[in-house]
C-alpha positions, 0 to 999 in steps of 0.5 A: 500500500505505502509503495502504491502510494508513492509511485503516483507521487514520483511518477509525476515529479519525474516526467516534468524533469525529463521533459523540462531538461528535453525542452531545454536541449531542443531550445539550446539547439535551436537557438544554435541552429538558429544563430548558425543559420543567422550567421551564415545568412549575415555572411551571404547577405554580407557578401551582396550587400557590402559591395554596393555598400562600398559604391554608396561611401566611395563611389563619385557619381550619380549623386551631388554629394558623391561628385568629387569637387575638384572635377566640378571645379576644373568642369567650371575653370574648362567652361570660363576658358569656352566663354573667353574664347567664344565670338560673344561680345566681349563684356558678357564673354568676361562675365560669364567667364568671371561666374565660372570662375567664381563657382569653381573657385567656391568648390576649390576652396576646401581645407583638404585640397589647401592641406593635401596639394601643394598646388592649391594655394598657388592655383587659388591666388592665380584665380583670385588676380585672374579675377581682379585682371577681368573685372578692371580690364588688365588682360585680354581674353586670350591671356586669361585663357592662358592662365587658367590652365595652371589652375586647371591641371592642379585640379587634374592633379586632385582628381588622379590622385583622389582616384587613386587613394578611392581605388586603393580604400575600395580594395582594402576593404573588399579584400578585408571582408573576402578574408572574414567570409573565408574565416566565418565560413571554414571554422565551424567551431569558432562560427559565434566568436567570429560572428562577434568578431565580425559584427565589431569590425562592421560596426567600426567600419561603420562607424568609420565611413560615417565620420568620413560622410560626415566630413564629406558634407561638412566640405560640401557645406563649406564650398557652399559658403562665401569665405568672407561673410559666412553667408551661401554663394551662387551654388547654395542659392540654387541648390535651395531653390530646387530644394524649394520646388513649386513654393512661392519665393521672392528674388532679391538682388542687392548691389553695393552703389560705387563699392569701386570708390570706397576701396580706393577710399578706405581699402580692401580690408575695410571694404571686406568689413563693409560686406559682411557688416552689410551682410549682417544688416540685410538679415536683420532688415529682413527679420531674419526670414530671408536665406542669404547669399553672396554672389561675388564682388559687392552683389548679394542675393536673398530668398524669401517666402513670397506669397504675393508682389505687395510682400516682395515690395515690402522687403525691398523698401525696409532693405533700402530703409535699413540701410539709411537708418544704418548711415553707413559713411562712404566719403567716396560717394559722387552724390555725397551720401552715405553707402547706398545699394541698388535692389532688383526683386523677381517673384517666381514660383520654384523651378529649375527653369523659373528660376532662370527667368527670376535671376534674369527678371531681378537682374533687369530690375536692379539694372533699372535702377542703376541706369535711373541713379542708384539707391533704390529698388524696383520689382518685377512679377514673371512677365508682368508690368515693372512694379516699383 
C-alpha cells in the first residue's frame, strides 16, 4: 500500500524533469541552429550587400554629394576658358567667364585640397588676380585663357590622385571582408566568436565611413559658403531653390552703389568689413526670414517666402530703409551720401527653369535702377508690368 502510494507521487515529479531538461536541449539547439543559420545568412547577405555598400561611401557619381569637387571645379575653370574664347561680345564673354570662375573657385576652396596639394594655394591666388585682371580690364581674353590652365591641371592633379587613394580604400576593404567570409565560413567551431568578431569590425567600419560622410558634407557645406561673410554663394542659392520646388519665393538682388570708390577710399580690408557688416544688416532688415547669399564682388542675393508682389515690395523698401537708418559713411560717394545699394526683386514660383527667368527678371530690375541713379529698388512679377 505505502509503495502504491508513492509511485503516483514520483511518477509525476519525474516526467516534468525529463521533459523540462528535453525542452531545454531542443531550445539550446535551436537557438544554435538558429544563430548558425543567422550567421551564415549575415555572411551571404554580407557578401551582396557590402559591395554596393562600398559604391554608396566611395563611389563619385550619380549623386551631388558623391561628385568629387575638384572635377566640378576644373568642369567650371574648362567652361570660363569656352566663354573667353567664344565670338560673344566681349563684356558678357568676361562675365560669364568671371561666374565660372567664381563657382569653381567656391568648390576649390576646401581645407583638404589647401592641406593635401601643394598646388592649391598657388592655383587659388592665380584665380583670385585672374579675377581682379577681368573685372578692371588688365588682360585680354586670350591671356586669361592662358592662365587658367595652371589652375586647371592642379585640379587634374586632385582628381588622379583622389582616384587613386578611392581605388586603393575600395580594395582594402573588399579584400578585408573576402578574408572574414573565408574565416566565418571554414571554422565551424569558432562560427559565434567570429560572428562577434565580425559584427565589431562592421560596426567600426561603420562607424568609420560615417565620420568620413560626415566630413564629406561638412566640405560640401563649406564650398557652399562665401569665405568672407559666412553667408551661401551662387551654388547654395540654387541648390535651395530646387530644394524649394513649386513654393512661392521672392528674388532679391542687392548691389553695393560705387563699392569701386570706397576701396580706393578706405581699402580692401575695410571694404571686406563693409560686406559682411552689410551682410549682417540685410538679415536683420529682413527679420531674419530671408536665406542669404553672396554672389561675388559687392552683389548679394536673398530668398524669401513670397506669397504675393505687395510682400516682395515690402522687403525691398525696409532693405533700402535699413540701410539709411544704418548711415553707413562712404566719403567716396559722387552724390555725397552715405553707402547706398541698388535692389532688383523677381517673384517666381520654384523651378529649375523659373528660376532662370527670376535671376534674369531681378537682374533687369536692379539694372533699372542703376541706369535711373542708384539707391533704390524696383520689382518685377514673371512677365508682368515693372512694379516699383
Amino acid at each position: 500500500m505505502v509503495t502504491s502510494k508513492i509511485k503516483p507521487a514520483v511518477q509525476p515529479t519525474l516526467q516534468p524533469r525529463t521533459i523540462a531538461r528535453q525542452h531545454r536541449y531542443l531550445t539550446w539547439l535551436s537557438l544554435s541552429l538558429m544563430s548558425f543559420l543567422g550567421l551564415m545568412v549575415l555572411i551571404v547577405y554580407e557578401s551582396r550587400w557590402v559591395y554596393p555598400e562600398i559604391q554608396a561611401y566611395f563611389s563619385q557619381t550619380g549623386s551631388l554629394t558623391g561628385q568629387q569637387l575638384s572635377t566640378r571645379s576644373r568642369v567650371y575653370l574648362q567652361n570660363a576658358q569656352s566663354e573667353l574664347l567664344s565670338d560673344q561680345p566681349e563684356q558678357a564673354a568676361i562675365d560669364a567667364a568671371l561666374i565660372n570662375i567664381e563657382l569653381s573657385y567656391g568648390l576649390f576652396d576646401v581645407h583638404v585640397y589647401r592641406r593635401q596639394y601643394e598646388c592649391t594655394e598657388p592655383s587659388l591666388r592665380d584665380l583670385n588676380r585672374l579675377v581682379e585682371w577681368l573685372e578692371l580690364g588688365e588682360i585680354d581674353r586670350v591671356a586669361a585663357v592662358g592662365e587658367l590652365f595652371a589652375p586647371i591641371q592642379c585640379l587634374t592633379h586632385i582628381e588622379m590622385s583622389q582616384l587613386d587613394r578611392r581605388g586603393v580604400a575600395i580594395n582594402d576593404f573588399s579584400e578585408s571582408t573576402r578574408q572574414h567570409n573565408q574565416v566565418l565560413t571554414y571554422s565551424s567551431l569558432l562560427i559565434f566568436v567570429m560572428g562577434l568578431v565580425f559584427w565589431w569590425l562592421h560596426e567600426r567600419q561603420l562607424r568609420r565611413t560615417d565620420y568620413a560622410t560626415q566630413e564629406t558634407f561638412e566640405w560640401m557645406q563649406r564650398a557652399m559658403r562665401d569665405p568672407l561673410t559666412g553667408i551661401g554663394n551662387r551654388s547654395a542659392l540654387h541648390q535651395d531653390v530646387l530644394a524649394k520646388k513649386h513654393q512661392s519665393l521672392g528674388l532679391i538682388l542687392v548691389d553695393i552703389d560705387f563699392f569701386k570708390q570706397y576701396n580706393d577710399a578706405y581699402g580692401h580690408p575695410q571694404g571686406d568689413t563693409l560686406l559682411r557688416q552689410l551682410a549682417i544688416l540685410i538679415g536683420e532688415t529682413l527679420n531674419d526670414e530671408a536665406q542669404l547669399y553672396r554672389l561675388g564682388g559687392d552683389e548679394f542675393a536673398a530668398l524669401i517666402h513670397c506669397p504675393d508682389i505687395e510682400t516682395l515690395k515690402r522687403y525691398c523698401h525696409q532693405l533700402i530703409e535699413g540701410l539709411r537708418e544704418a548711415g553707413f559713411a562712404h566719403p567716396a560717394h559722387p552724390d555725397k551720401k552715405g553707402v547706398t545699394l541698388s535692389v532688383g526683386g523677381s517673384r517666381f514660383v520654384a523651378g529649375e527653369h523659373t528660376f532662370a527667368q527670376a535671376y534674369e527678371a531681378a537682374d533687369k530690375a536692379l539694372y533699372r535702377v542703376k541706369a535711373a541713379g542708384r539707391d533704390g529698388w524696383q520689382v518685377t512679377e514673371d512677365a508682368s508690368p515693372l512694379h516699383t
